[in-house]
VEXNU-188265 format. One line per 2 residues: for each residue x, y, z of C-alpha. Coordinates in nm, 3 decimals. Example, Ala and Ser with C-alpha at 12.3 -4.5 7.8 and 13.67 -1.06 7.14 Angstrom:
BEGIN
1.230/-0.450/0.780 ~ 1.367/-0.106/0.714
//
This chain:
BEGIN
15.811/22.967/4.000 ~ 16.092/23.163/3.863
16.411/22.989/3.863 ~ 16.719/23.191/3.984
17.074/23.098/3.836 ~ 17.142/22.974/4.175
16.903/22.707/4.178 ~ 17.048/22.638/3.842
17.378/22.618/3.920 ~ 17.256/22.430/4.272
17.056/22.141/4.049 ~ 17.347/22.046/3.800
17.596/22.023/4.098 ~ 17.328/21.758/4.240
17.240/21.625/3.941 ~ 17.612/21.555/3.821
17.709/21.397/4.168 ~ 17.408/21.183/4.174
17.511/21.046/3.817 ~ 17.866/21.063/3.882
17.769/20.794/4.118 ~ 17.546/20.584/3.997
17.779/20.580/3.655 ~ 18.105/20.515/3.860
17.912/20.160/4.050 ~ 17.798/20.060/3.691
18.113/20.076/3.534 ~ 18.318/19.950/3.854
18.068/19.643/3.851 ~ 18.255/19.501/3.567
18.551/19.466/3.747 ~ 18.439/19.119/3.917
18.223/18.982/3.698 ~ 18.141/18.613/3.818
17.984/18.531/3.498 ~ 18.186/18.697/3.223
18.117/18.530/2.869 ~ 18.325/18.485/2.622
18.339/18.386/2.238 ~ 18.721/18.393/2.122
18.757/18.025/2.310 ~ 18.456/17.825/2.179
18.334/18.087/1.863 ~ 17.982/18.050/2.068
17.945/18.246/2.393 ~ 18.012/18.052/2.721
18.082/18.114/3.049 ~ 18.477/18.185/3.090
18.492/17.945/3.338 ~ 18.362/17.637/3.139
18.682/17.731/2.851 ~ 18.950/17.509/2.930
19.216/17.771/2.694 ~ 19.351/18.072/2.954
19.106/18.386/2.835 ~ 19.179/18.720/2.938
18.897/19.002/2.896 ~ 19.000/19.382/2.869
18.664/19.528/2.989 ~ 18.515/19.858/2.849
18.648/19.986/3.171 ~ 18.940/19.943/3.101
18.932/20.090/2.798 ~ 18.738/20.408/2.817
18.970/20.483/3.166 ~ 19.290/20.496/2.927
19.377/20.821/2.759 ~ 19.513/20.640/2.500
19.386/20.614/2.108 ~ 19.617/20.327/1.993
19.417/20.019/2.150 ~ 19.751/19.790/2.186
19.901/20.002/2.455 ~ 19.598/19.950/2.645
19.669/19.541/2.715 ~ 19.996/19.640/2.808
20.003/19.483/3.167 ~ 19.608/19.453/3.164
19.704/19.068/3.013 ~ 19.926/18.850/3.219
20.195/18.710/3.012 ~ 20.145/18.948/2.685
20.426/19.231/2.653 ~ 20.398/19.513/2.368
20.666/19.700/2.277 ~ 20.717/20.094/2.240
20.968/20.360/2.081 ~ 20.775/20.721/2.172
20.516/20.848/2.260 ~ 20.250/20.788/2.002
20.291/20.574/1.703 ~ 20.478/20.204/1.652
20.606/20.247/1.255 ~ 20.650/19.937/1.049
21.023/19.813/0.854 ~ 21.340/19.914/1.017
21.309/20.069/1.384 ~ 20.916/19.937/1.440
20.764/19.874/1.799 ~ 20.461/19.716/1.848
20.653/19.386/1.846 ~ 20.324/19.093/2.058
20.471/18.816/2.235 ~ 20.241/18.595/2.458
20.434/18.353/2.647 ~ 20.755/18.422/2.471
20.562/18.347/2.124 ~ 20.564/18.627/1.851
20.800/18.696/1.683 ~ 21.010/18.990/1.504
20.794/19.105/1.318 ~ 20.488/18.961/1.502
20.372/18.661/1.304 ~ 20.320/18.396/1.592
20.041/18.594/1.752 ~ 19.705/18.674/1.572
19.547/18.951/1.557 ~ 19.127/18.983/1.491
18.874/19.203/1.427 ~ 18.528/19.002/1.520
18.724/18.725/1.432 ~ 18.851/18.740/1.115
19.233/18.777/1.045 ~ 19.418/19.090/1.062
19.810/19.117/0.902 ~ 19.994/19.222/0.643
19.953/19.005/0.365 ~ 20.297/18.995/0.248
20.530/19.048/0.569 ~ 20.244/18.836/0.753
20.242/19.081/1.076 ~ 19.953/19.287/1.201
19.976/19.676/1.185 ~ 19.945/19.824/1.535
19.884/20.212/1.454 ~ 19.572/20.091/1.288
19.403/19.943/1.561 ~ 19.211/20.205/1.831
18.996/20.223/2.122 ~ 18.671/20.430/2.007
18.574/20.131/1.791 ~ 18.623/19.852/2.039
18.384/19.718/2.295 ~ 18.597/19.515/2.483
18.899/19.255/2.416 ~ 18.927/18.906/2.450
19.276/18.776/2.456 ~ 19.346/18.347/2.428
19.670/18.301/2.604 ~ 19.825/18.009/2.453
19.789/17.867/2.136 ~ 19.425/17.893/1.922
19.476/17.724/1.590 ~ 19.208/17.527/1.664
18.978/17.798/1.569 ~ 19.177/18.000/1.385
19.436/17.862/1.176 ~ 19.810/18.008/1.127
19.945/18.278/1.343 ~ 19.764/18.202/1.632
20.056/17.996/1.768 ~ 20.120/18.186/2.082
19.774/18.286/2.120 ~ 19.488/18.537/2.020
19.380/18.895/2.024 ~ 19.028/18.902/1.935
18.900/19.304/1.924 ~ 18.521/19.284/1.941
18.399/19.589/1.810 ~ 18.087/19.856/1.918
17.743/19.775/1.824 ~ 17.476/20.010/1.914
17.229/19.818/2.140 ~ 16.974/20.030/2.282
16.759/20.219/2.087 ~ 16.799/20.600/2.007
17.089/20.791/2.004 ~ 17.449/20.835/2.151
17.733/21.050/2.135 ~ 18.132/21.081/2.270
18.394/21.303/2.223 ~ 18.727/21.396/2.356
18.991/21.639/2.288 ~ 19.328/21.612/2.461
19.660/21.820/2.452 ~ 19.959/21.759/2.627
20.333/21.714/2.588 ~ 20.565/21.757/2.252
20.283/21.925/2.089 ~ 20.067/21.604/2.149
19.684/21.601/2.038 ~ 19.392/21.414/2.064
19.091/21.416/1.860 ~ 18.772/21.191/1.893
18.450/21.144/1.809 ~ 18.176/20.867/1.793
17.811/20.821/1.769 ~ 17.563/20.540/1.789
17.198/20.524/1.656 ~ 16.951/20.229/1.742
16.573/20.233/1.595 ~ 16.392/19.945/1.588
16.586/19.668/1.380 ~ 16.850/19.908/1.259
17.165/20.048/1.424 ~ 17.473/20.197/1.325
17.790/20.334/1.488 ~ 18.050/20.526/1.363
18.397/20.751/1.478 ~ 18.669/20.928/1.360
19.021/20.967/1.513 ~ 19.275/21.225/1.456
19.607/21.211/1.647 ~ 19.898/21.382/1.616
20.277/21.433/1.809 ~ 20.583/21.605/1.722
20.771/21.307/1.953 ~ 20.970/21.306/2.230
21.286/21.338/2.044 ~ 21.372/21.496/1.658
21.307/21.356/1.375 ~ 20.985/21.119/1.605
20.683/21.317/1.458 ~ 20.370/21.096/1.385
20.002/21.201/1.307 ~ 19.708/20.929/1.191
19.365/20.965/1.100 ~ 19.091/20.679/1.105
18.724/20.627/1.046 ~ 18.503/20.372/1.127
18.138/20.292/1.016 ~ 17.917/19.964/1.116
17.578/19.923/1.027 ~ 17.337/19.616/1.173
16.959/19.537/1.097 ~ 16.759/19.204/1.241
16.602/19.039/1.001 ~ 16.398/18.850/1.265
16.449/18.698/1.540 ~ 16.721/18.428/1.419
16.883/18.559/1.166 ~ 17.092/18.938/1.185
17.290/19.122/0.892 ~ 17.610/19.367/0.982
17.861/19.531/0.751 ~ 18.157/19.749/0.899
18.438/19.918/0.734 ~ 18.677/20.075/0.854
19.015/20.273/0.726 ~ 19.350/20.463/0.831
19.599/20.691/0.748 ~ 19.915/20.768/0.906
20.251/20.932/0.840 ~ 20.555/20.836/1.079
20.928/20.902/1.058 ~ 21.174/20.684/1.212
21.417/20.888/1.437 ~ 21.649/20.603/1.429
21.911/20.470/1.714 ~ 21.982/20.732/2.021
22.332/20.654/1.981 ~ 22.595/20.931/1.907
22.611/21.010/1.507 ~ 22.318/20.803/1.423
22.076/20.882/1.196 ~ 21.704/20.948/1.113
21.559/20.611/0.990 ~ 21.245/20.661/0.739
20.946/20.834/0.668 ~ 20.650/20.629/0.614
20.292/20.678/0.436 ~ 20.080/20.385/0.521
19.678/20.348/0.437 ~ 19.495/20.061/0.558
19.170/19.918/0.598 ~ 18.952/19.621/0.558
18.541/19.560/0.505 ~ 18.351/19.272/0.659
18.014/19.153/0.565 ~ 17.839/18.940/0.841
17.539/18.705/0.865 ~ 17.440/18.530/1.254
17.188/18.305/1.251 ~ 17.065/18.209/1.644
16.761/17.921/1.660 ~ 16.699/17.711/1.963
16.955/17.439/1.893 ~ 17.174/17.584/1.588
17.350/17.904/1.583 ~ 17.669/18.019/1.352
17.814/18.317/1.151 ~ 17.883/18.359/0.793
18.174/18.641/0.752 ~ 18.345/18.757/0.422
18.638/18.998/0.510 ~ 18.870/19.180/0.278
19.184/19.368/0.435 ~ 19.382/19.583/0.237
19.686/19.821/0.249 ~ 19.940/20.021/0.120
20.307/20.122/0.195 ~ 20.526/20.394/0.101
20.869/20.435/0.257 ~ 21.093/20.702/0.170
21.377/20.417/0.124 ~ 21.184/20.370/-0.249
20.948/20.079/-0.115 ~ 20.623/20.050/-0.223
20.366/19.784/-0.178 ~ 20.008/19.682/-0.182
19.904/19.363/-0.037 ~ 19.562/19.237/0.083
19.434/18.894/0.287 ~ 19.073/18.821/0.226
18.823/18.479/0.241 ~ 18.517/18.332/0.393
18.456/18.256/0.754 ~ 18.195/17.999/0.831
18.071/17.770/1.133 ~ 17.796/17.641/1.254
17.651/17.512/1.613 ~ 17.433/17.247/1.770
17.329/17.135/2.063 ~ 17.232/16.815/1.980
17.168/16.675/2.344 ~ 17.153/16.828/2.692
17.515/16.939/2.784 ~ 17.642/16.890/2.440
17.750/17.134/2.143 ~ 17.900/17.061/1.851
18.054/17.309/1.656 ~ 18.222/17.270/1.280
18.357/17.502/1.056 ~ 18.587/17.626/0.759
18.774/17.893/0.681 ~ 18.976/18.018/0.347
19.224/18.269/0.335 ~ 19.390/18.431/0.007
19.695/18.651/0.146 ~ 19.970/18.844/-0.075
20.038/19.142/-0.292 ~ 20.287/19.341/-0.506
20.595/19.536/-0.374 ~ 20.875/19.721/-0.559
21.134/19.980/-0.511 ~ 21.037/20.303/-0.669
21.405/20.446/-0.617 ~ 21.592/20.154/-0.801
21.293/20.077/-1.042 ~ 21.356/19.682/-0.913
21.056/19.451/-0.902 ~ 21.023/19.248/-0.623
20.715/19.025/-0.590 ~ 20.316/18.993/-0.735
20.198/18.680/-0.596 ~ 19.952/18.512/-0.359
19.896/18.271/-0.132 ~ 19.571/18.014/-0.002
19.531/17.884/0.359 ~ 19.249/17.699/0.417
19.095/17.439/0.686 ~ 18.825/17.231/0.867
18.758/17.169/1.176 ~ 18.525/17.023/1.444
18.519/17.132/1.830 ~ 18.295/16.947/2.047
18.195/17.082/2.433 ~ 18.027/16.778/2.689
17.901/16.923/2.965 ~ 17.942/16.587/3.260
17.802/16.599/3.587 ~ 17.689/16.969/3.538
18.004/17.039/3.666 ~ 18.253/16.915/3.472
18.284/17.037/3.077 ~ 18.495/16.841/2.847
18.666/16.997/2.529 ~ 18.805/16.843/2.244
18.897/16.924/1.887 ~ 19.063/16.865/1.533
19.174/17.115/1.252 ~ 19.276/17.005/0.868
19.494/17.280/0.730 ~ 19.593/17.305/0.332
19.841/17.511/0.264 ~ 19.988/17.609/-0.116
20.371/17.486/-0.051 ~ 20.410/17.319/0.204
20.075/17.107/0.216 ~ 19.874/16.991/0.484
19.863/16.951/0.883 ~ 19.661/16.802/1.115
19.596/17.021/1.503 ~ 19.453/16.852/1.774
19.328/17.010/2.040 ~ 19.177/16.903/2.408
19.094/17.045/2.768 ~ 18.839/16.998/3.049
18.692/17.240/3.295 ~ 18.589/17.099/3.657
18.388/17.312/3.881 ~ 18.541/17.162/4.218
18.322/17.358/4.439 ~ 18.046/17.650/4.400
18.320/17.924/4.296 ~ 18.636/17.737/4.221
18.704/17.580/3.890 ~ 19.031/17.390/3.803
19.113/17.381/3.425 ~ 19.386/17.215/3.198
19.395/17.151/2.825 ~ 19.664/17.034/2.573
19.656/17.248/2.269 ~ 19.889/17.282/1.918
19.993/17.553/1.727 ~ 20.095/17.621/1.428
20.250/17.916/1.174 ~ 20.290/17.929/0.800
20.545/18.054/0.673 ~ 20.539/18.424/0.504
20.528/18.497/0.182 ~ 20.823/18.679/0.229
20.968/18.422/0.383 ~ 20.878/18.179/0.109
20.962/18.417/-0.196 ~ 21.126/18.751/-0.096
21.505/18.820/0.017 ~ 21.687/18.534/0.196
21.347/18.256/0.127 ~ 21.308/17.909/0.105
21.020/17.788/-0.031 ~ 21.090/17.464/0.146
21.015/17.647/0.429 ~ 20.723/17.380/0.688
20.513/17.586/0.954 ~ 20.647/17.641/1.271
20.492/17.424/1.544 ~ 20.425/17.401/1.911
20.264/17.233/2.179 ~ 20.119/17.390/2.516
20.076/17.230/2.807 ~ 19.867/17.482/3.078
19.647/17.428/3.409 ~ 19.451/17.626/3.626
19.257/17.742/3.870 ~ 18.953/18.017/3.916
18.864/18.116/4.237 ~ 18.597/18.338/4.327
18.487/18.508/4.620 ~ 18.132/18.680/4.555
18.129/18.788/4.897 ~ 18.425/18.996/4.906
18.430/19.057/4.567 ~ 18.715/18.884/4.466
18.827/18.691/4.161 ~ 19.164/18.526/4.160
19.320/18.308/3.842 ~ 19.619/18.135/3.889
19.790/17.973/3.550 ~ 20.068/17.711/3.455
20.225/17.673/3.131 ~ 20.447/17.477/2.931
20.528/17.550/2.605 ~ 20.770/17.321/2.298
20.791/17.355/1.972 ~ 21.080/17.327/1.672
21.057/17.353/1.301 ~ 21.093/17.721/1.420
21.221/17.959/1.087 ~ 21.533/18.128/1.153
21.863/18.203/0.954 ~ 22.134/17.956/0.970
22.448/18.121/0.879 ~ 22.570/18.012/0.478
22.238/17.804/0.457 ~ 21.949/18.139/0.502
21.590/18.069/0.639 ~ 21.534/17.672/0.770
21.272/17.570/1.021 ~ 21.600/17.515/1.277
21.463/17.692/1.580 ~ 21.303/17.556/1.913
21.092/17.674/2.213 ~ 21.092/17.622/2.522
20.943/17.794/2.751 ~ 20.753/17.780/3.083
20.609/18.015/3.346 ~ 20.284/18.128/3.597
20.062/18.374/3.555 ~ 19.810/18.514/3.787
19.530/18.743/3.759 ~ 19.353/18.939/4.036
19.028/19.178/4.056 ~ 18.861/19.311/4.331
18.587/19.566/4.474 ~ 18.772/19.589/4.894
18.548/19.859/4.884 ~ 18.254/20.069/4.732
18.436/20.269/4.470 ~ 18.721/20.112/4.439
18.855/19.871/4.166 ~ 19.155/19.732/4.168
19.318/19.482/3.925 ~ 19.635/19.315/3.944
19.835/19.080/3.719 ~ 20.153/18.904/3.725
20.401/18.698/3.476 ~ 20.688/18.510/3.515
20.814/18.362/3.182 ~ 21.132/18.110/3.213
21.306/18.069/2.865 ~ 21.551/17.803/2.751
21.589/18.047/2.432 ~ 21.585/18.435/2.557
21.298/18.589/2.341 ~ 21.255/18.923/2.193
21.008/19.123/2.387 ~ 20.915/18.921/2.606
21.029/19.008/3.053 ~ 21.086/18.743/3.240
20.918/18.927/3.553 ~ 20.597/19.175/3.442
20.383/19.296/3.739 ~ 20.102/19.548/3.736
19.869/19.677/3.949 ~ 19.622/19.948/3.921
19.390/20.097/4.155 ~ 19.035/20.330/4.016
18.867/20.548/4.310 ~ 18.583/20.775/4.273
18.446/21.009/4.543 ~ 18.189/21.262/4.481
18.266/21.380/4.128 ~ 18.620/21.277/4.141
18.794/21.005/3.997 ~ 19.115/20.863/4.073
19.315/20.616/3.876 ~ 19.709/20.484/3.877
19.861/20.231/3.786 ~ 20.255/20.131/3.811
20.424/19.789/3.624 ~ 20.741/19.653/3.704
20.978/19.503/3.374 ~ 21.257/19.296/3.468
21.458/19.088/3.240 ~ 21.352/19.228/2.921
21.524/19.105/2.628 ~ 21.522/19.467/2.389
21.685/19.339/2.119 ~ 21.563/19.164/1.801
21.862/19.030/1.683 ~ 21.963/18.666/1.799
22.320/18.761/1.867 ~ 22.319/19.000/2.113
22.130/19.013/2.485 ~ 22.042/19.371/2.607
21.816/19.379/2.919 ~ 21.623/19.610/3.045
21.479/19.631/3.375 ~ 21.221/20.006/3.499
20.940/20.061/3.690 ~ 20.664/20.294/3.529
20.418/20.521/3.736 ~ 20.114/20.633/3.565
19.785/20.874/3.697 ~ 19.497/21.016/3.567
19.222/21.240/3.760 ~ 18.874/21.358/3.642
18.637/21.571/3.757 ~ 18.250/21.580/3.658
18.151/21.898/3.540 ~ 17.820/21.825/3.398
17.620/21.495/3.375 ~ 17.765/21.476/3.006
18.108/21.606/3.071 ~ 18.452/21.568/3.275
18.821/21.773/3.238 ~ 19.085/21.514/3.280
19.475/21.532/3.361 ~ 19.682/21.281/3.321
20.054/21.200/3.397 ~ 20.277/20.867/3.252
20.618/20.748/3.405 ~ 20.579/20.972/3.694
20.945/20.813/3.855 ~ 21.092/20.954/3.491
21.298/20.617/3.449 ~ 21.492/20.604/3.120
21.417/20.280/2.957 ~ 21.375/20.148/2.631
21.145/19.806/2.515 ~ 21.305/19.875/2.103
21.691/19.900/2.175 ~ 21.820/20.242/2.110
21.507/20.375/2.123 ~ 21.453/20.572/2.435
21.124/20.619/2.582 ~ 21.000/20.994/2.700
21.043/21.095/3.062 ~ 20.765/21.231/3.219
20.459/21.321/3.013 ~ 20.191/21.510/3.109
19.826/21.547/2.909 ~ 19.484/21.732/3.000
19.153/21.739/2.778 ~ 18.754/21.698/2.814
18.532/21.434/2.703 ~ 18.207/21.469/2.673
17.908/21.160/2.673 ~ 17.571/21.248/2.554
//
């Protein structure tokens, strides 16, 4: 029978809602997930409830709902008790005027050395200024995120004082082939540019994207533009043992605007590359599993002030896991980090470093399962260091299952920070510098309601610590500093009703010591509704008592609410337009002092899924 474009037309429109559907309950079942597993907590996956540390998972949901490219933006109120901040509207910088300032629990830092960043969980920071680089960091590439609130150097050494951010990235798993692409435009000349493929065929796979963004800014002198490619390749050996190599580099130029303050100036224009390569080998037998990883990051900056650097952190990852006796595993590992580089000031010919650093440690982490419903944690790290020498981190927790969906948790963890190398050699060091320490104190509860859909997760933290580095007036850097900080968080995700997700999350951080970047109050809710081919989503968080500023001598507040939308529409089975609109209530605000955030911004694109 001859088909008339009518019918045509009349098949994709039924077609398109049918998937429309059946794609939005797939990707809204995610929201309560009553068995979510997790690796950052235990390096083997487990059940989140049986991990006595406070995990957080940013879902692909989550993700692939954002219009964003930059992945940090994304955890931005998705996390309770993490705050990121901004200066524009695309594009965090690094030196003088840089956003993208972490703190978890009023732990980071300025620049961001007390949280750690990871890529499949190996390190990820500057190797001479010790902080991660935020602009380098996207959403194509990432599957989901796994965020350890509170501190991690259990596992994972220095920097993960304050806790972790652990970016699992995409791995084709199904065979044959995949595609996605978007292109957005919107406001200040802002674009958009994606693509990304996966290919699966037998033993093989591979994945790769590519990135291209680019902004004029919201005010002069704020323009910003990246590019960023990706590649991983996987093949299965056999069944126990698999092979994957990734590598991945960026490219972006970004000019500071400097202060909006009457007679200021621009700040700096920036060209930074970076990158890193991974090689990985999993092994997975009936009672031993592990990973083998060798990692090698690398950058370089140029800063129209005359700076210049290259720096790299590389080493070996290794652990392995048994499960010696019912209930039991056993896991022990080592890692070894080189970190460092050269820097100089093209403009002044002046030299000002070429030198490295080692980290290295052991550790053991053992997980008793009791009663089949109580799991017992406990742990020890040895940590070498080049200056300073050695330290000992303990670690401890249990997880009881109280009743069929309620689990109470509490653990007693330490963390630890080296110090820089730029603390330890460059401008204003000591290179008597010890690590900065601290101990958290944290219970919990997880209640679920399968029923209803419901998942609620209700946290309480303590957290001390000294031997923090700051500047003492006439005497420079000395670990003189303390913590002390305490607070709730709570975590909420539900399903009221069929096509509707909503998640919720709340913070409220007390601080002895007022910390950079970190609110005292940080709410956020968002709500995700599809009907027919439509699809809903806002979201709003509420700031109050943000400190702004990154010096220690003066307190500047801030205190907004922000009012975000987005709406698609499915076009085809392998297509949807998209509009979106951010700070909607156009509040003036700023998280980097003097650097005022856009008003209301407005984007549209497509993005295609084949």
């Amino acid at each position: 029978m001859k088909k008339t474009p009518g019918t045509l037309i009349f098949f994709l429109f039924i077609s398109s809602i049918l998937y429309s559907q059946e794609n939005i309950r797939s990707i809204l079942q995610d929201t309560v997930n009553l068995d979510e597993v997790v690796i950052t907590g235990t390096t083997v996956k487990v059940n989140r409830n049986n991990v006595p540390m406070a995990v957080s998972v940013v879902s692909p949901r989550q993700i692939n709902e954002s219009v964003e490219t930059a992945l940090l933006p994304v955890l931005n109120g998705r996390v309770p008790g993490l705050f990121i901040t901004e200066r524009g509207i695309m594009g965090f910088g690094v030196s003088t005027g840089a956003a993208g300032q972490i703190s978890i629990r009023g732990i980071g830092g300025s620049p961001t050395t007390g949280v750690l960043m990871l890529i499949d969980g190996h390190p990820q920071f500057m190797g001479i200024f010790g902080h991660p680089l935020p602009d380098s960091y996207v959403a194509s590439d990432v599957e989901k995120v796994e965020v350890i609130r509170g501190p991690a150097s259990i596992l994972y050494g220095s920097n993960a004082m304050g806790g972790v951010i652990n970016i699992i990235t995409r791995k084709q798993k199904e065979d044959g082939f995949n595609a996605n692409a978007h292109l957005m435009y919107g406001s200040y000349n802002t674009q958009k540019y994606m693509a990304s493929a996966g290919y699966k065929k037998n033993n093989f796979s591979a994945f790769l994207s590519v990135n291209h963004d680019r902004t004029d800014g919201h005010r002069a002198n704020s323009d910003f533009a990246i590019t960023n490619g990706y590649v991983k390749l996987g093949y299965d050996l056999n069944r126990y043992l698999d092979l994957s190599a990734d590598i991945s580099l960026a490219n972006f130029d970004a000019t500071d605007p400097g202060p909006d303050t009457i007679n200021a100036k621009p700040g700096n224009s920036l060209d930074i590359t970076r990158g890193y390569w991974s090689i990985t080998m999993n092994n997975n037998f009936e009672k031993y599993s592990g990973t083998f990883k060798l990692f090698y990051n690398f950058g370089e900056h140029r800063i129209s002030d005359g700076f210049h650097s290259n720096d790299a952190n590389y080493g070996i990852n290794i652990y392995e896991t048994a499960r010696l006796f019912k209930g039991n595993t056993l896991t022990v590992g080592a890692d070894y980090l080189v970190y460092g580089g050269n820097a100089e000031n093209e403009k002044y010919n002046t030299f000002i470093t070429d030198t490295s650093i080692y980290d290295a440690g052991v550790y053991g982490f053992m997980q008793q399962k009791i009663f089949d419903n109580i799991t017992v944690n406990a742990g020890l790290r040895f940590q070498k260091h080049r200056t300073y020498g050695t330290e000992w981190i303990p670690s401890g927790g249990l997880a009881w299952r109280l009743f069929e969906n309620t689990t109470w948790k509490a653990s007693i963890s330490k963390g630890f920070r080296s110090p820089t190398l730029r603390e330890l050699f460059i401008w204003n060091h000591n290179v008597n510098l010890r690590p900065e320490t601290v101990i958290s104190y944290e219970t919990g509860i997880i209640q679920s309601f399968p029923a209803k859909s419901l998942k609620l997760e209700l946290t309480g933290f303590i957290v001390t610590g000294n031997d923090m580095i700051i500047t003492v007036p006439m005497q420079g850097l000395q670990n003189a500093g303390e913590v002390n900080n305490k607070g709730i968080e709570l975590a909420v995700n539900a399903v009221p009703v069929e096509n509707l997700a909503i998640d919720l999350t709340y913070s409220y951080t007390n601080m002895k010591y007022p910390v950079y970047a970190t609110p005292r109050n940080n709410l956020f809710v968002s709500a995700d509704y599809s009907f027919s081919k439509f699809r809903f989503m806002l979201s709003s968080q509420f700031i109050d008592h943000l400190d702004s500023d990154p010096s220690t001598t003066v307190e500047s507040f801030e205190t907004y609410t922000l009012l975000n939308s987005k709406i698609s529409y499915q076009v085809v089975k392998w297509g949807e337009l998209f509009i979106s609109a951010e700070n909607l209530l156009n509040q003036k605000y700023e998280t980097n002092r003097y650097y005022t955030m856009p008003g209301v911004t407005l984007f549209g694109g497509f993005k295609i899924r084949l």
